[in-house]
mmCIF entry with sequence, helices, sheets and N, C-alpha, C, O atoms, coordinates in Angstrom:
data_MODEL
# 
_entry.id   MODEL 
# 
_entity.id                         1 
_entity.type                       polymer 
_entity.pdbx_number_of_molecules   1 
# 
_entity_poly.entity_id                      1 
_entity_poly.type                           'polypeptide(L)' 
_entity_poly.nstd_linkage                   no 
_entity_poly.nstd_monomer                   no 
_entity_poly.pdbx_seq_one_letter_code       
;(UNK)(UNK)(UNK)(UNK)(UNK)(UNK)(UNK)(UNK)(UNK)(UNK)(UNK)(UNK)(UNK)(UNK)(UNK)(UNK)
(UNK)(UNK)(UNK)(UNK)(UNK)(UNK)(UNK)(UNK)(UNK)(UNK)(UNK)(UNK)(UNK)(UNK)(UNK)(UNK)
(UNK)(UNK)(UNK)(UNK)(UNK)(UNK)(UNK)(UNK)(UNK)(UNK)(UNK)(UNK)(UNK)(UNK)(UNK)(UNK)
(UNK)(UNK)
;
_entity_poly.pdbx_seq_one_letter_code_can   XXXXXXXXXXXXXXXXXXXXXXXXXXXXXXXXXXXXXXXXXXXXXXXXXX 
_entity_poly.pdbx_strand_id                 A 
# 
loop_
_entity_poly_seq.entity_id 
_entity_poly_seq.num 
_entity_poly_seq.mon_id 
_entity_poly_seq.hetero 
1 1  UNK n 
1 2  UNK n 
1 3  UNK n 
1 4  UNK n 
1 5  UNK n 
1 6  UNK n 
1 7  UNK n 
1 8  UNK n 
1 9  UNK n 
1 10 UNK n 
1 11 UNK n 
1 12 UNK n 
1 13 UNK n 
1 14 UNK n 
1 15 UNK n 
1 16 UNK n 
1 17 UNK n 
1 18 UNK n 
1 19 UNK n 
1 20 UNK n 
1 21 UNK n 
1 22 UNK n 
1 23 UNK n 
1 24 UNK n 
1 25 UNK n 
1 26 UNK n 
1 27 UNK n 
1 28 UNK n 
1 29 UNK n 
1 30 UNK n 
1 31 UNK n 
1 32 UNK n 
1 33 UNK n 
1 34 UNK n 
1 35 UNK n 
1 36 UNK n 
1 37 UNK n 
1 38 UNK n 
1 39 UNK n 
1 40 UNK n 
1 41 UNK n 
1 42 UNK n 
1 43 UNK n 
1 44 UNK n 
1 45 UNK n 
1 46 UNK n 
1 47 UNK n 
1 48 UNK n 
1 49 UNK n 
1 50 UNK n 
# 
_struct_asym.id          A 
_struct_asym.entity_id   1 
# 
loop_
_struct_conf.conf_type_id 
_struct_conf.id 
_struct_conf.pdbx_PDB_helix_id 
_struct_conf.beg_label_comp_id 
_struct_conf.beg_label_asym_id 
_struct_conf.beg_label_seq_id 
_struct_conf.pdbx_beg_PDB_ins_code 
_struct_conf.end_label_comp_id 
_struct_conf.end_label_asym_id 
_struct_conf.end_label_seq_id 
_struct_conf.pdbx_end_PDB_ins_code 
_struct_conf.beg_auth_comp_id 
_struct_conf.beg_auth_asym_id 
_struct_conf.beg_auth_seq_id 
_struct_conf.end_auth_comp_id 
_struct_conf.end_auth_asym_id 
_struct_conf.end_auth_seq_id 
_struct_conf.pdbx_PDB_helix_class 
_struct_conf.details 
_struct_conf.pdbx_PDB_helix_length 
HELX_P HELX_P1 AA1 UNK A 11 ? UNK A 13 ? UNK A 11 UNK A 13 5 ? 3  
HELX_P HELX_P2 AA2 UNK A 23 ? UNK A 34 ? UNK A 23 UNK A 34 1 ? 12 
# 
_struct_conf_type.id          HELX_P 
_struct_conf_type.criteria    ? 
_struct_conf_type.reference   ? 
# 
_struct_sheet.id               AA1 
_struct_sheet.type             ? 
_struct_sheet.number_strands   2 
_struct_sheet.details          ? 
# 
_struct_sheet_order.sheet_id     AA1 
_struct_sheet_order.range_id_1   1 
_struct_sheet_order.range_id_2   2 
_struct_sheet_order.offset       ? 
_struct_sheet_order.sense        anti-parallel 
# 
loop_
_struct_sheet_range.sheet_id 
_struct_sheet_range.id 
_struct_sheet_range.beg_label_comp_id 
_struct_sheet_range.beg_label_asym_id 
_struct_sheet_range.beg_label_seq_id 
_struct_sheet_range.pdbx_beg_PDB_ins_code 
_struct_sheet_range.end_label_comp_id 
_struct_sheet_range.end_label_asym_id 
_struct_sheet_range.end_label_seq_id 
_struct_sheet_range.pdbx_end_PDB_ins_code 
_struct_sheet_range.beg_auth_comp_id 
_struct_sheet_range.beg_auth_asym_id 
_struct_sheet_range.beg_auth_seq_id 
_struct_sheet_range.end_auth_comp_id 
_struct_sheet_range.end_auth_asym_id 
_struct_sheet_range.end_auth_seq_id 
AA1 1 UNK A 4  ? UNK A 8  ? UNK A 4  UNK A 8  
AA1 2 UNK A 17 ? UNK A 21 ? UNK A 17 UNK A 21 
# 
loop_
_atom_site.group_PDB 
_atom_site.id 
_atom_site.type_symbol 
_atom_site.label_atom_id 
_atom_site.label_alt_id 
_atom_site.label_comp_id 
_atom_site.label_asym_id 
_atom_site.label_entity_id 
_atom_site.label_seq_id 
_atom_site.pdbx_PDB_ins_code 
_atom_site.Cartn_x 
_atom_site.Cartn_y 
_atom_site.Cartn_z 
_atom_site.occupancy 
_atom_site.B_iso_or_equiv 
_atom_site.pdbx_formal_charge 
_atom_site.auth_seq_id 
_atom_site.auth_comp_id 
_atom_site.auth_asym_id 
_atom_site.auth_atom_id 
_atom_site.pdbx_PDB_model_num 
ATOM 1   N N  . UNK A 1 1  ? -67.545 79.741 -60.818 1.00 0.00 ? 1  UNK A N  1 
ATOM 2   C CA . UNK A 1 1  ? -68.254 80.546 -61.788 1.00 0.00 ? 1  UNK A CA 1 
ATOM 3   C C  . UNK A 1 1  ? -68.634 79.663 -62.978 1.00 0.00 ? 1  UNK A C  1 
ATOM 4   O O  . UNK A 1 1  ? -67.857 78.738 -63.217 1.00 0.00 ? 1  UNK A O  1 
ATOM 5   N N  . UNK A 1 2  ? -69.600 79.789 -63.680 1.00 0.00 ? 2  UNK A N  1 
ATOM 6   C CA . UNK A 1 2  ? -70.129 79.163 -64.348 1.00 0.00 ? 2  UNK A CA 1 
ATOM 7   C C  . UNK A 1 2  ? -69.431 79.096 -65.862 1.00 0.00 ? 2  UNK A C  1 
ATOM 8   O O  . UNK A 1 2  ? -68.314 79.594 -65.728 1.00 0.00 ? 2  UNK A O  1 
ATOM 9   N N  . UNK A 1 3  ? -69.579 78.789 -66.901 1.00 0.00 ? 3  UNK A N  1 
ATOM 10  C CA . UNK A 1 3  ? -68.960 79.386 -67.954 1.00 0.00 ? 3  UNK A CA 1 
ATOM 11  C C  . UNK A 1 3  ? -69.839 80.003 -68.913 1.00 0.00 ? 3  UNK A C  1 
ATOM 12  O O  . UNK A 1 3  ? -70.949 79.564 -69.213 1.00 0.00 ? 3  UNK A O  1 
ATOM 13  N N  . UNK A 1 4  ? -69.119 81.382 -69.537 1.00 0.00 ? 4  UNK A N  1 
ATOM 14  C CA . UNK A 1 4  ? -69.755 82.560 -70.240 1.00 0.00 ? 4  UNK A CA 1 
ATOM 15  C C  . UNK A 1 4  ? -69.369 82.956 -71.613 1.00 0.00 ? 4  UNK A C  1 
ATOM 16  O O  . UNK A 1 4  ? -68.215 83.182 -71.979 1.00 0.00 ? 4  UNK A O  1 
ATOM 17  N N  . UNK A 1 5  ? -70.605 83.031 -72.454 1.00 0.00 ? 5  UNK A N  1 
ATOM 18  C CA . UNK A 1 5  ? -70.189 82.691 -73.679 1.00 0.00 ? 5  UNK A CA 1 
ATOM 19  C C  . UNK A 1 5  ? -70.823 84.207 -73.882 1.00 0.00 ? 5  UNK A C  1 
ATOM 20  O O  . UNK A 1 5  ? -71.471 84.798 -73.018 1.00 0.00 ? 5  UNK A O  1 
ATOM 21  N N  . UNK A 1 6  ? -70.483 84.753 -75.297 1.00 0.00 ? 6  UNK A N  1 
ATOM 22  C CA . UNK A 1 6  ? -71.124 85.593 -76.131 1.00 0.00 ? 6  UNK A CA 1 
ATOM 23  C C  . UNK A 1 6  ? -71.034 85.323 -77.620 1.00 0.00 ? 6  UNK A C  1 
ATOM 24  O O  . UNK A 1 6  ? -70.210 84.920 -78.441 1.00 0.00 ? 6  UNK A O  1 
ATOM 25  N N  . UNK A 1 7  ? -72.383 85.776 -77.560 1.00 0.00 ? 7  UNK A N  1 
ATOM 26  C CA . UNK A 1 7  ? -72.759 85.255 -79.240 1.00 0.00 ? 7  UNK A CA 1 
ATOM 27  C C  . UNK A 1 7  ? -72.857 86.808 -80.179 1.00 0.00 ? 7  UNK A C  1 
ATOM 28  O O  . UNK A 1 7  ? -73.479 87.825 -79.870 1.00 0.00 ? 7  UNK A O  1 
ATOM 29  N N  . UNK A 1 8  ? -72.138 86.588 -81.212 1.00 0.00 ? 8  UNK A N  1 
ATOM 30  C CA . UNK A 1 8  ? -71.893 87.540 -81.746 1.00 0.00 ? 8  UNK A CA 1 
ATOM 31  C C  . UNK A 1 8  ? -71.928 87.098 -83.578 1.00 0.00 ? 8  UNK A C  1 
ATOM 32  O O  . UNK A 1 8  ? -71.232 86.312 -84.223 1.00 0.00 ? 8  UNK A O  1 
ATOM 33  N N  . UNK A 1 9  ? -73.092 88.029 -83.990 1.00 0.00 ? 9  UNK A N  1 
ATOM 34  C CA . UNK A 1 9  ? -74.398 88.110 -85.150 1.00 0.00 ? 9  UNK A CA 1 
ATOM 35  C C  . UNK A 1 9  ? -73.267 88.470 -86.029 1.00 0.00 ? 9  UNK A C  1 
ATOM 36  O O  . UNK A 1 9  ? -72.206 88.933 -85.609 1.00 0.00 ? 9  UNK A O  1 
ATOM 37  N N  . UNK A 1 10 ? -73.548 88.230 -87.302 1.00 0.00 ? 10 UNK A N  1 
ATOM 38  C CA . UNK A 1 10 ? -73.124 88.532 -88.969 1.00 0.00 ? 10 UNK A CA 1 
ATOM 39  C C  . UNK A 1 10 ? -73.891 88.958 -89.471 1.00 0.00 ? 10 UNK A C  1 
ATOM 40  O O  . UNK A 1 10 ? -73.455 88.875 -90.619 1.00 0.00 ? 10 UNK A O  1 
ATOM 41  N N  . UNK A 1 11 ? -75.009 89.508 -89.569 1.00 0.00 ? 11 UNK A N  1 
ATOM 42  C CA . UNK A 1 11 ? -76.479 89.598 -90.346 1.00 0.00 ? 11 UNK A CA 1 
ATOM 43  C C  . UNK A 1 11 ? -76.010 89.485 -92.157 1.00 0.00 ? 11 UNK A C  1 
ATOM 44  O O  . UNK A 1 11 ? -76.461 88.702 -92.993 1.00 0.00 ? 11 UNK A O  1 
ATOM 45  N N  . UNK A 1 12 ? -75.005 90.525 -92.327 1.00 0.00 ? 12 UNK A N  1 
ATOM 46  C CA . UNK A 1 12 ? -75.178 90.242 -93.216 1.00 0.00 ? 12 UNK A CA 1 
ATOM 47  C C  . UNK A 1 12 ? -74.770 88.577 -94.514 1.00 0.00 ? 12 UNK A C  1 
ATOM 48  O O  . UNK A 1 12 ? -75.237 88.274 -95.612 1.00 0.00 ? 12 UNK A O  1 
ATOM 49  N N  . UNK A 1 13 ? -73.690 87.899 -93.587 1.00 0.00 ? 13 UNK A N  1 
ATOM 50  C CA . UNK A 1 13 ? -73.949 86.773 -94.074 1.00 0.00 ? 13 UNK A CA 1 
ATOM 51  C C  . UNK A 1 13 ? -74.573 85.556 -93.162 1.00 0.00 ? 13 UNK A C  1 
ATOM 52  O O  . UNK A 1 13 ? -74.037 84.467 -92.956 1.00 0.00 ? 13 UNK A O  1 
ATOM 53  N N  . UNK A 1 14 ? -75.685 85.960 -92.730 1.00 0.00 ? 14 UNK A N  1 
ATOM 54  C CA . UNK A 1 14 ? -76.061 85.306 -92.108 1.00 0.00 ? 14 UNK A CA 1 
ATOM 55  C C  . UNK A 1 14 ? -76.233 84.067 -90.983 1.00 0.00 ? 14 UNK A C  1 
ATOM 56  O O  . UNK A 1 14 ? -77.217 83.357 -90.771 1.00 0.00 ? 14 UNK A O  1 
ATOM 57  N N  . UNK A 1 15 ? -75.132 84.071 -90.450 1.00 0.00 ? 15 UNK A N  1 
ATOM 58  C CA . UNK A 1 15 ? -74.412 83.511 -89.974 1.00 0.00 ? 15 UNK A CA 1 
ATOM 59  C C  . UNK A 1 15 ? -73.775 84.288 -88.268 1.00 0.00 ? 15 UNK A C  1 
ATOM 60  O O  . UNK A 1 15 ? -73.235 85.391 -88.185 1.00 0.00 ? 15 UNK A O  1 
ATOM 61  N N  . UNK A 1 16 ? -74.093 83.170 -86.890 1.00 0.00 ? 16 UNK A N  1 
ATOM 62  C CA . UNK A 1 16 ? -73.271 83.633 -85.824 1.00 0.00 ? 16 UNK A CA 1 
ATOM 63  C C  . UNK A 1 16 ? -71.973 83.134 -85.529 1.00 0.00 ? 16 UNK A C  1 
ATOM 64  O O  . UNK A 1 16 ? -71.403 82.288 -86.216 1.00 0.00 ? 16 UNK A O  1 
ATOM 65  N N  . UNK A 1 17 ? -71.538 83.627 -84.569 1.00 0.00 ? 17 UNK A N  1 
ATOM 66  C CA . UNK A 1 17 ? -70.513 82.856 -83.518 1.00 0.00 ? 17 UNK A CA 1 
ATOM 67  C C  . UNK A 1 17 ? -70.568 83.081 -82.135 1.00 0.00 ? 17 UNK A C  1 
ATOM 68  O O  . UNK A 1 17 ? -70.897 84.068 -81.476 1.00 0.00 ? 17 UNK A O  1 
ATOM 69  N N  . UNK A 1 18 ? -70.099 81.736 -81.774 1.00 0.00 ? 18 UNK A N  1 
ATOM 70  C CA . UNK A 1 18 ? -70.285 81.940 -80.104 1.00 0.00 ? 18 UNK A CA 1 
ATOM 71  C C  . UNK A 1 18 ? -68.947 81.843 -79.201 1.00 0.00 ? 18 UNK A C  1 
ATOM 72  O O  . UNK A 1 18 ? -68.387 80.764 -79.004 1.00 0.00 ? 18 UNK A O  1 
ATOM 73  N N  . UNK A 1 19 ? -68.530 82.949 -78.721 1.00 0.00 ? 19 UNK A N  1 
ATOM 74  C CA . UNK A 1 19 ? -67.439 82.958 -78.004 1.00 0.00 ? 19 UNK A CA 1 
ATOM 75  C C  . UNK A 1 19 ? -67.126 82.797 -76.613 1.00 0.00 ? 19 UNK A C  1 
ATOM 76  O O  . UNK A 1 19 ? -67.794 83.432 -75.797 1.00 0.00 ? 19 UNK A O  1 
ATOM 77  N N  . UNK A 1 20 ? -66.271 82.092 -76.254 1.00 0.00 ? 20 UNK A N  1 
ATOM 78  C CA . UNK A 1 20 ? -66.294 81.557 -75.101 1.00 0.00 ? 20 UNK A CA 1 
ATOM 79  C C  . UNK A 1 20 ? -65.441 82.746 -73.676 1.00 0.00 ? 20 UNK A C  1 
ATOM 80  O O  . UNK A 1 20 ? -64.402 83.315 -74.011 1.00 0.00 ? 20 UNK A O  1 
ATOM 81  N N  . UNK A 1 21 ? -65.822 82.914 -72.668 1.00 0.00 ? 21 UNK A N  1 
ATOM 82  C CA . UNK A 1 21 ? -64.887 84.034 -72.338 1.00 0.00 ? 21 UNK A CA 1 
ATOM 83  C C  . UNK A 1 21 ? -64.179 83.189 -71.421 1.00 0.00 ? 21 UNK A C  1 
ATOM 84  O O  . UNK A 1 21 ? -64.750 82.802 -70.402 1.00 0.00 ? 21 UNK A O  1 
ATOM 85  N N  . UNK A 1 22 ? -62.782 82.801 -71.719 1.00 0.00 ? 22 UNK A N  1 
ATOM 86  C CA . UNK A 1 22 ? -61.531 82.277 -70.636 1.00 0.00 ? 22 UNK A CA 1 
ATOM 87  C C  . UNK A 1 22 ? -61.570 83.212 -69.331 1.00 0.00 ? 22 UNK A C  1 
ATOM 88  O O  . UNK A 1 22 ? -60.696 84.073 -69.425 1.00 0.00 ? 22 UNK A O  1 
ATOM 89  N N  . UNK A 1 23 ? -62.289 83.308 -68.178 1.00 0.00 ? 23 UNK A N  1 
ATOM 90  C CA . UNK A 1 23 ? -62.383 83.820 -67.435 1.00 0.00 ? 23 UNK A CA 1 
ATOM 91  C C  . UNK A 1 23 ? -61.069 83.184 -66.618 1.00 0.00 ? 23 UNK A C  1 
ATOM 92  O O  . UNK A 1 23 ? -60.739 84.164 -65.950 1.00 0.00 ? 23 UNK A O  1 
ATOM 93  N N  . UNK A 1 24 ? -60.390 82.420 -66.374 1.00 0.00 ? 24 UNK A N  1 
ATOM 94  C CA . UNK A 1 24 ? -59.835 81.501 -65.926 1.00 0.00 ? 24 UNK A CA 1 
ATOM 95  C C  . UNK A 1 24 ? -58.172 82.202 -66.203 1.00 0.00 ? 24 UNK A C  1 
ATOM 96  O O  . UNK A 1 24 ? -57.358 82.489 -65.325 1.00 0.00 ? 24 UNK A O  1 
ATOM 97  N N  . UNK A 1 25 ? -57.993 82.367 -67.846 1.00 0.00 ? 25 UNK A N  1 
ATOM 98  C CA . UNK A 1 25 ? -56.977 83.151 -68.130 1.00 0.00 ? 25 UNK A CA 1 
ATOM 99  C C  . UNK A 1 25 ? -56.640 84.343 -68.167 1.00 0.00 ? 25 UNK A C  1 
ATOM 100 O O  . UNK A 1 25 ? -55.481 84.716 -68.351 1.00 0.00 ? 25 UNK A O  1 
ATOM 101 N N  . UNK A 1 26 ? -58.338 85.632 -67.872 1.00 0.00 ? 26 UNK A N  1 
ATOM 102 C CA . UNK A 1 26 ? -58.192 86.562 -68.490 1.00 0.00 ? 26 UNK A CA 1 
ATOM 103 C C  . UNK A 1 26 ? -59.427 87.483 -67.815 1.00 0.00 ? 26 UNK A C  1 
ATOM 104 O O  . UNK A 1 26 ? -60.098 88.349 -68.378 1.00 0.00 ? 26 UNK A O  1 
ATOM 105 N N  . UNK A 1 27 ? -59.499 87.068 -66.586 1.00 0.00 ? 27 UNK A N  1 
ATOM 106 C CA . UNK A 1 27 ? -60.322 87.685 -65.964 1.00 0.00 ? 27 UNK A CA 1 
ATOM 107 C C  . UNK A 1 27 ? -60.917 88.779 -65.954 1.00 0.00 ? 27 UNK A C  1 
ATOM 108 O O  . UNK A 1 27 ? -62.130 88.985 -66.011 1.00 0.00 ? 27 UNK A O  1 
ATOM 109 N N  . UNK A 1 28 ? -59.558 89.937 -65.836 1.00 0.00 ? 28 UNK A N  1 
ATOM 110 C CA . UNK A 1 28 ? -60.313 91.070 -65.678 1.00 0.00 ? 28 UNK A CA 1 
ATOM 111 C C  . UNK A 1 28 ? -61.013 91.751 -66.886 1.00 0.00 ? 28 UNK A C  1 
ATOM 112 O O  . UNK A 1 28 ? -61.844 92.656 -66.806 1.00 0.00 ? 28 UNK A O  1 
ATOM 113 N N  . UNK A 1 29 ? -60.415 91.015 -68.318 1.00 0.00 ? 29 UNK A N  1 
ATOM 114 C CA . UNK A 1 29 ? -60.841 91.705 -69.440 1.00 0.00 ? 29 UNK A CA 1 
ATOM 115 C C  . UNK A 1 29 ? -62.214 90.835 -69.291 1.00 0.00 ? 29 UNK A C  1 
ATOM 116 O O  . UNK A 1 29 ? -63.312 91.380 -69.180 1.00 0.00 ? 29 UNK A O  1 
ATOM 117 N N  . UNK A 1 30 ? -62.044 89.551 -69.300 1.00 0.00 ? 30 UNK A N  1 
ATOM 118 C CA . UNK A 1 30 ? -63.494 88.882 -69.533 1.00 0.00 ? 30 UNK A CA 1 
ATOM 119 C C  . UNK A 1 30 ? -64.562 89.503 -68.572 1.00 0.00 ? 30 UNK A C  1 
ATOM 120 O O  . UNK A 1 30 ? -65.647 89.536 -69.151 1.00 0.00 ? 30 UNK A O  1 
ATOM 121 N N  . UNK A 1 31 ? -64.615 89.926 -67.505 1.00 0.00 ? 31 UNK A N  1 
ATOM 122 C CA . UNK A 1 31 ? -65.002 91.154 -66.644 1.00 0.00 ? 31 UNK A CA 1 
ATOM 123 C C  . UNK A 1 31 ? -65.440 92.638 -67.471 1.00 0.00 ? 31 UNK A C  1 
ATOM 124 O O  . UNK A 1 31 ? -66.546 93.106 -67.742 1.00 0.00 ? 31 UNK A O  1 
ATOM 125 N N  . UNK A 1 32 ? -64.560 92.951 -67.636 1.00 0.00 ? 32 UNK A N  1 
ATOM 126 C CA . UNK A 1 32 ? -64.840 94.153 -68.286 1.00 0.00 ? 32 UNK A CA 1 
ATOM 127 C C  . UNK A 1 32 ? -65.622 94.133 -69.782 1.00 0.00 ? 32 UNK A C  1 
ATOM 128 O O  . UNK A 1 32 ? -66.306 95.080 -70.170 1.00 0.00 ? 32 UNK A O  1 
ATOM 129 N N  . UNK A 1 33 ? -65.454 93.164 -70.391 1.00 0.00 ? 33 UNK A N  1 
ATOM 130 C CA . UNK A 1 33 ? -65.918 92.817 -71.723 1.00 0.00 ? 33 UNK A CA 1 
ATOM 131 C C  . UNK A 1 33 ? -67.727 92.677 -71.197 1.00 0.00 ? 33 UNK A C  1 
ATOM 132 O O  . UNK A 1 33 ? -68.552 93.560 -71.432 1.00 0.00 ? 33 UNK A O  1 
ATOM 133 N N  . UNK A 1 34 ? -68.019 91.456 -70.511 1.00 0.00 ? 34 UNK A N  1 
ATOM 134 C CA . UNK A 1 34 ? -69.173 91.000 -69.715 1.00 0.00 ? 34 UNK A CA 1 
ATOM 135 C C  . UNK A 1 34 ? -69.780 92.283 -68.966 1.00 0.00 ? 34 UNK A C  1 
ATOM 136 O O  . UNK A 1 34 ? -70.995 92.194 -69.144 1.00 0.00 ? 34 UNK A O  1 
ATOM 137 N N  . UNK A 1 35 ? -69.564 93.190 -68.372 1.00 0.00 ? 35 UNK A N  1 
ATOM 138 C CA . UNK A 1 35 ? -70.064 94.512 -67.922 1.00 0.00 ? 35 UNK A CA 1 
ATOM 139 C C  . UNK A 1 35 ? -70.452 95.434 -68.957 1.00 0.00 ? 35 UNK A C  1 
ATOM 140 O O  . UNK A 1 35 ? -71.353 96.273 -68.950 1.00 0.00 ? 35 UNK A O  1 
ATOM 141 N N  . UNK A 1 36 ? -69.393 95.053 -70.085 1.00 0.00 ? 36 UNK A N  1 
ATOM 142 C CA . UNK A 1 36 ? -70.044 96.515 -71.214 1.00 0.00 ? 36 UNK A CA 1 
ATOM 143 C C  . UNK A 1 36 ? -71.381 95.815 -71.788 1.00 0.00 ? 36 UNK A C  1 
ATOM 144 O O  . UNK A 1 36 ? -72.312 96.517 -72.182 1.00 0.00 ? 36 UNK A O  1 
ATOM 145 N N  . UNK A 1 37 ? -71.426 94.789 -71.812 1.00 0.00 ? 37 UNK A N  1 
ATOM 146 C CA . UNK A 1 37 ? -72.758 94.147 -72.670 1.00 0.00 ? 37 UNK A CA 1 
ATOM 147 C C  . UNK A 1 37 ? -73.794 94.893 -72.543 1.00 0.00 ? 37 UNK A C  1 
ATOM 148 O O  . UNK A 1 37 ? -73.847 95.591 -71.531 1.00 0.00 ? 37 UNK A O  1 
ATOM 149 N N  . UNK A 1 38 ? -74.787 94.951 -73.423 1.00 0.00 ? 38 UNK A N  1 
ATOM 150 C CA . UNK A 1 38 ? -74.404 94.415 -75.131 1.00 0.00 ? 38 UNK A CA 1 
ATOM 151 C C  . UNK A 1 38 ? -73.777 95.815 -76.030 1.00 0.00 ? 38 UNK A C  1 
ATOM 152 O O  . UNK A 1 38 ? -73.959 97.025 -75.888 1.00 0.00 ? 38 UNK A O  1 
ATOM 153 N N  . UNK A 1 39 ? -73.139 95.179 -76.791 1.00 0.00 ? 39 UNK A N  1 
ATOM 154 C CA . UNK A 1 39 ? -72.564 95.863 -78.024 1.00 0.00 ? 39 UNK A CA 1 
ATOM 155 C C  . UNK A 1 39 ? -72.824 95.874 -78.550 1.00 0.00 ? 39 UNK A C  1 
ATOM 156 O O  . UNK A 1 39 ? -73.679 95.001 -78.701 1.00 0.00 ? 39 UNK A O  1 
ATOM 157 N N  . UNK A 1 40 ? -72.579 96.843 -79.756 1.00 0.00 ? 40 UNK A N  1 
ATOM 158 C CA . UNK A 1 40 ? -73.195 96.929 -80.963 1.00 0.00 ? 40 UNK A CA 1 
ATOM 159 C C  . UNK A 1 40 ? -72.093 97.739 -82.270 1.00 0.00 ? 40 UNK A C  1 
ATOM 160 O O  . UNK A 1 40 ? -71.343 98.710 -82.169 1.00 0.00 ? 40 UNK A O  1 
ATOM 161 N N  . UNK A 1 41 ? -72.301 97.157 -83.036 1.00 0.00 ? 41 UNK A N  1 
ATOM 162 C CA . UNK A 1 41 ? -71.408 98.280 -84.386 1.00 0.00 ? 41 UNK A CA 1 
ATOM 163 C C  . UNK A 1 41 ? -70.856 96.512 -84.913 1.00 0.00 ? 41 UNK A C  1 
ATOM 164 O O  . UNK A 1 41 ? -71.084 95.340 -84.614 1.00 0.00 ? 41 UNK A O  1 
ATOM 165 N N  . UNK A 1 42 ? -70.131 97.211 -85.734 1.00 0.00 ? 42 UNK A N  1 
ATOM 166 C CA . UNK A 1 42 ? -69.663 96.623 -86.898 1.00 0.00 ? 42 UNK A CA 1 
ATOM 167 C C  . UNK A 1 42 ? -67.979 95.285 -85.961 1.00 0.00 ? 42 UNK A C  1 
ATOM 168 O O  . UNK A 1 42 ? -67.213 95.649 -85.068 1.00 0.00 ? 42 UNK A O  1 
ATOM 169 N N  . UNK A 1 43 ? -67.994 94.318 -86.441 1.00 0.00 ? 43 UNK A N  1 
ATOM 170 C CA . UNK A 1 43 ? -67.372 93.329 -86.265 1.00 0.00 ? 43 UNK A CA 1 
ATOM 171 C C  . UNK A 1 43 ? -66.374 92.916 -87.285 1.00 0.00 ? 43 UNK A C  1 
ATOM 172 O O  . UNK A 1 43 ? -66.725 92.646 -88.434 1.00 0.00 ? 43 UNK A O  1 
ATOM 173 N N  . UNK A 1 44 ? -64.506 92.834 -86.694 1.00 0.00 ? 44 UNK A N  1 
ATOM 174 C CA . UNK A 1 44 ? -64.067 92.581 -87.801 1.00 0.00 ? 44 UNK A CA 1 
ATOM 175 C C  . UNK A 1 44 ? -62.834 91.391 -87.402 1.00 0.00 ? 44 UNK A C  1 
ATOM 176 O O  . UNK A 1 44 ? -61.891 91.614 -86.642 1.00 0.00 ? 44 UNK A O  1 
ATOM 177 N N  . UNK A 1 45 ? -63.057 90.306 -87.997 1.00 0.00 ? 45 UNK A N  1 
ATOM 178 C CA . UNK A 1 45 ? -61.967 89.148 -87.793 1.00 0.00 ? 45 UNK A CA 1 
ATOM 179 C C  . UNK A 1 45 ? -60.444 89.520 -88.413 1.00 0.00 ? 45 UNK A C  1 
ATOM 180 O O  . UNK A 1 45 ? -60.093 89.915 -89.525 1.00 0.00 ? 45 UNK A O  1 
ATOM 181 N N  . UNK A 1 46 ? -59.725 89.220 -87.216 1.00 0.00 ? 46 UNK A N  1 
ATOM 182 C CA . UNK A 1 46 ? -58.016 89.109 -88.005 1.00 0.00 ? 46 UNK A CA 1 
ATOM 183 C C  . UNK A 1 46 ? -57.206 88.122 -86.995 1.00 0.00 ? 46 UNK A C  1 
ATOM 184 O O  . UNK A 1 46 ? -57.285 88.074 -85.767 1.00 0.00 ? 46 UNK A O  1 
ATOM 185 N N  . UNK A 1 47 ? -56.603 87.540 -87.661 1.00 0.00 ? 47 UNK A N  1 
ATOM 186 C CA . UNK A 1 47 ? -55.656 86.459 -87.482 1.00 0.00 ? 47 UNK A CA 1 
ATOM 187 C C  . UNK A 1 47 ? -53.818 87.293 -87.108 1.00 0.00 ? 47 UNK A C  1 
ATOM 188 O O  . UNK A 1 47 ? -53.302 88.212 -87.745 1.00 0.00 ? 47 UNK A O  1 
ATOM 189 N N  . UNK A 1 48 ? -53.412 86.770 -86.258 1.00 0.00 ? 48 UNK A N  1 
ATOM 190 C CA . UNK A 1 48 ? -51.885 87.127 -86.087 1.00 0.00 ? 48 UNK A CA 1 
ATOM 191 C C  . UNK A 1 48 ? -50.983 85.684 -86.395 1.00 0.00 ? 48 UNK A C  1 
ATOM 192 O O  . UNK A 1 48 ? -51.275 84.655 -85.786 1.00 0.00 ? 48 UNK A O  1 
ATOM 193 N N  . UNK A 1 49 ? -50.161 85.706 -87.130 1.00 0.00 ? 49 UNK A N  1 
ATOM 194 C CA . UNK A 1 49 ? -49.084 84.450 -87.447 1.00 0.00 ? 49 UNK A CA 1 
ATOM 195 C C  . UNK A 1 49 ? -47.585 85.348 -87.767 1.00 0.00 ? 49 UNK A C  1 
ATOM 196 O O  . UNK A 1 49 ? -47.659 86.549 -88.030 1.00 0.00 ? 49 UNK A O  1 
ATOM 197 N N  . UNK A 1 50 ? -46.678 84.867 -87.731 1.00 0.00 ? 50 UNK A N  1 
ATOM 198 C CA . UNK A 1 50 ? -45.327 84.728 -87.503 1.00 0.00 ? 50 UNK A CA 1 
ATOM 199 C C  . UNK A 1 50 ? -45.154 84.335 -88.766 1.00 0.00 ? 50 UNK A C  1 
ATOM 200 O O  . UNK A 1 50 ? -44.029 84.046 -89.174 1.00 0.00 ? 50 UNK A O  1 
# 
């Protein structure tokens, strides 16, 4: 399989990112993620640390 990215917009600071999908580690979600395409709504980053 090839490798599969999704790019995912900021508009408002103008600015993307491109995410890589670990199909390798995480198949069935990267599957299921890749089938719902495309998405849409609001995007929100969070970090987990110990």
């Amino acid at each position: 399989m090839t490798d599969r990215h999704v790019r995912v917009p900021s508009p408002r600071r103008e600015v993307h990112r491109t995410a890589e999908l670990l199909d390798d580690r995480a198949p069935i979600t990267c599957e299921a993620l890749w089938n719902a395409l495309p998405l849409g709504g609001d995007v929100h980053h969070t970090q987990y640390a110990q």
